[in-house]
N, C-alpha and C positions, 0 to 999 in steps of 0.2 A: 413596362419598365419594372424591373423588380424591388422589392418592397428594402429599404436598406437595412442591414444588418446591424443593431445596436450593442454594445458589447456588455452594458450594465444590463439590457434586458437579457441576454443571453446568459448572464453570470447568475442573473435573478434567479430563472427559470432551474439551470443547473442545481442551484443550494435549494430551490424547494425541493426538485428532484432526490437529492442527497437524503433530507428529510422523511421524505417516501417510504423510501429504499429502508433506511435504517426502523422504520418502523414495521412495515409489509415484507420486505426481503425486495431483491432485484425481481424473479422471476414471477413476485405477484402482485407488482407493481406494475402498470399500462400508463400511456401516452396519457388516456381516459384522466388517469389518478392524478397525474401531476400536474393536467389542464386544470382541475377542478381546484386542487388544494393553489396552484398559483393562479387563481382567477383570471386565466387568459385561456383563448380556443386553443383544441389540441392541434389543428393547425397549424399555431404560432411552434406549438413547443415541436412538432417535427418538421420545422423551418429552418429550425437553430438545431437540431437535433435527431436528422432522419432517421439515422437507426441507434437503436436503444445502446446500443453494445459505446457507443463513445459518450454515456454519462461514467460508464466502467472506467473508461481513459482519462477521464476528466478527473472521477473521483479520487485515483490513485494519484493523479498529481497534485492536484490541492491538499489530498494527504503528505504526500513526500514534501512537500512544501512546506507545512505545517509544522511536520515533525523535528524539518531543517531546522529552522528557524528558530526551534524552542531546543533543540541539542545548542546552537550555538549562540544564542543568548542566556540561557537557565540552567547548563550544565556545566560546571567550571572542570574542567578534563585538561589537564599537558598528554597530547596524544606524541609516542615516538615515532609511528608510521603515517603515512597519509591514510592508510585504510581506516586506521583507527577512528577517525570522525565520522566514516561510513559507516564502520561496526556498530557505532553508539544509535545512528540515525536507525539504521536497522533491526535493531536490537528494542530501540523504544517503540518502532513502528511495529515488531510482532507485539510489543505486551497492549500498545492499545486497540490491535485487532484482534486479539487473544483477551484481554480481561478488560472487554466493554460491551456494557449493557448496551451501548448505544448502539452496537457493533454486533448484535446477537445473530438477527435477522440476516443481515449480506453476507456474515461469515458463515453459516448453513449454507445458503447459495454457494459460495464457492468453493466450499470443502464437500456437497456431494456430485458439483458438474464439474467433469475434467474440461469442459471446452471454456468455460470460466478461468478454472482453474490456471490453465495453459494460456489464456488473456493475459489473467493478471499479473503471473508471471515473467513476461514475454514483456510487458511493457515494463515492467519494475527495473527488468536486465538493461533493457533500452537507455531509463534513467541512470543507471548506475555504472555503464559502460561511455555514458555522455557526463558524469560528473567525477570522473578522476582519472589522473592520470597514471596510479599505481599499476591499471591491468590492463598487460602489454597486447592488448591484442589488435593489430593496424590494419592486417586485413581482414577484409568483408570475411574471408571464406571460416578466419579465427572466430571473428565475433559470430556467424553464424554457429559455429561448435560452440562455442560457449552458452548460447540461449538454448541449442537444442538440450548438450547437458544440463543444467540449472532445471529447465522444464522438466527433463525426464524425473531427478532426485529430486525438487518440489513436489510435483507428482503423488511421490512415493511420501512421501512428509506429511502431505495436504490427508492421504491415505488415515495414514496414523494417525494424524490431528482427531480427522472424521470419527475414528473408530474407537477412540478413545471418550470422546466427548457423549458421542452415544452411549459407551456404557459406564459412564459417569467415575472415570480415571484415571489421575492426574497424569498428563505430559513431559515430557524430557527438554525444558527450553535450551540447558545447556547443550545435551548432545546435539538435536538440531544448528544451535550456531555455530558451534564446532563444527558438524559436518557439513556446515554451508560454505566455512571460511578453508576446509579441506579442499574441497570442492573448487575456489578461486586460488591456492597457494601455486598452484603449475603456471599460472600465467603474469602472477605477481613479479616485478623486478626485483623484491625483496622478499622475501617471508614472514609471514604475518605473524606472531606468535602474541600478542597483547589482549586476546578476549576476554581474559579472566581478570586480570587487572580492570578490564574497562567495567567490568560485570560489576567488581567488588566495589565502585566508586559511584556505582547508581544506585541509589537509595530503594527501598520500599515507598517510602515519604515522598519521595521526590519523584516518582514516578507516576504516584495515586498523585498528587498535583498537578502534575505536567498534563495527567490524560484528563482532566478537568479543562487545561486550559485548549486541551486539541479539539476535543471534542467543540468547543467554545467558537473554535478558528475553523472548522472543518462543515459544521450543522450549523451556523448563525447564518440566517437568512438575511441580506441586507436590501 
């Protein structure tokens, strides 16, 4: 009879796992490491967890989750479109994968492997095509165009991210959201045109806070 599946131990195991990660990066982090720092066998943790690639999945949704949660409690926004609350979650989601210590390690992992890269991607679109109903795409064969492009121009972004960080000079966050939100305008029932508005209403202040509190909600091991 198999052993039954507990979901606070699996949640456990998961946020040590996170911890890891953020410290080692993904790729030098082992089953090994996260058995030892959650004091359970590594059998336990690829019981709940057989292949490594869905702590990746896991982690991008307790992120998206996270970030939700704190756009729409801690950010006081009148959006006029429905993207707009997307833009905002988005938008704070790249600055605390982009300007977090905590964040150094797994973002090297996925800005130098495209197979990562193309993961994270791919599920983010996933998320974001199952939370709104602004982008019109109903069939399968649409939503599959739209992940493939997203992935390709991420890609090429993630490219820039990489090559830039390397040689220690500054990035273009504007343009990136810009040509993210270029990028979803063909499939919009509306036209998006509020990025900069939303941009101008996020604080400096408020956003070194907020990635306090993500970080808080995303790495707290319970």
């Amino acid at each position: 009879m198999a052993r039954p599946k507990k979901p606070e131990e699996r949640n456990r195991i998961r946020d040590v796992a996170f911890n890891v990660f953020s410290n080692k990066g993904f790729e030098n982090s082992s089953f090994s490491d996260i058995a030892k720092e959650a004091s359970v066998s590594k059998s336990l943790v690829q019981y709940y967890f057989p292949k490594k690639e869905q702590f990746v999945h896991d982690f991008i949704d307790k992120s998206l989750a996270a970030v939700t949660e704190i756009v729409r409690e801690d950010l006081d926004i009148k959006y006029e479109h429905e993207l707009g609350e997307l833009y905002a979650i988005g938008y704070c989601q790249f600055y605390y994968a982009m300007y977090n210590e905590r964040m150094n390690s797994l973002r090297m992992d996925i800005l130098r492997d495209r197979g990562n890269t193309e993961m994270v991607v791919k599920h983010g679109i996933d998320w974001l095509v199952n939370n709104t109903n602004a982008i019109q795409v109903e069939e399968e064969e649409q939503i599959e165009q739209v992940k493939k492009t997203v992935v390709f121009v991420a890609g090429g972004a993630f490219d820039h991210l990489y090559d830039c960080m390397l040689a220690g000079v500054p990035f273009d966050v504007q343009f990136l959201s810009d040509a993210a939100l270029a990028l979803l305008n063909p499939f919009l029932n509306v036209p998006f045109h509020e990025g900069e508005s939303i941009r101008n209403q996020i604080s400096p202040e408020w956003l070194e806070k907020s990635r306090k509190k993500y970080n808080r909600m995303v790495f707290t091991v319970r």
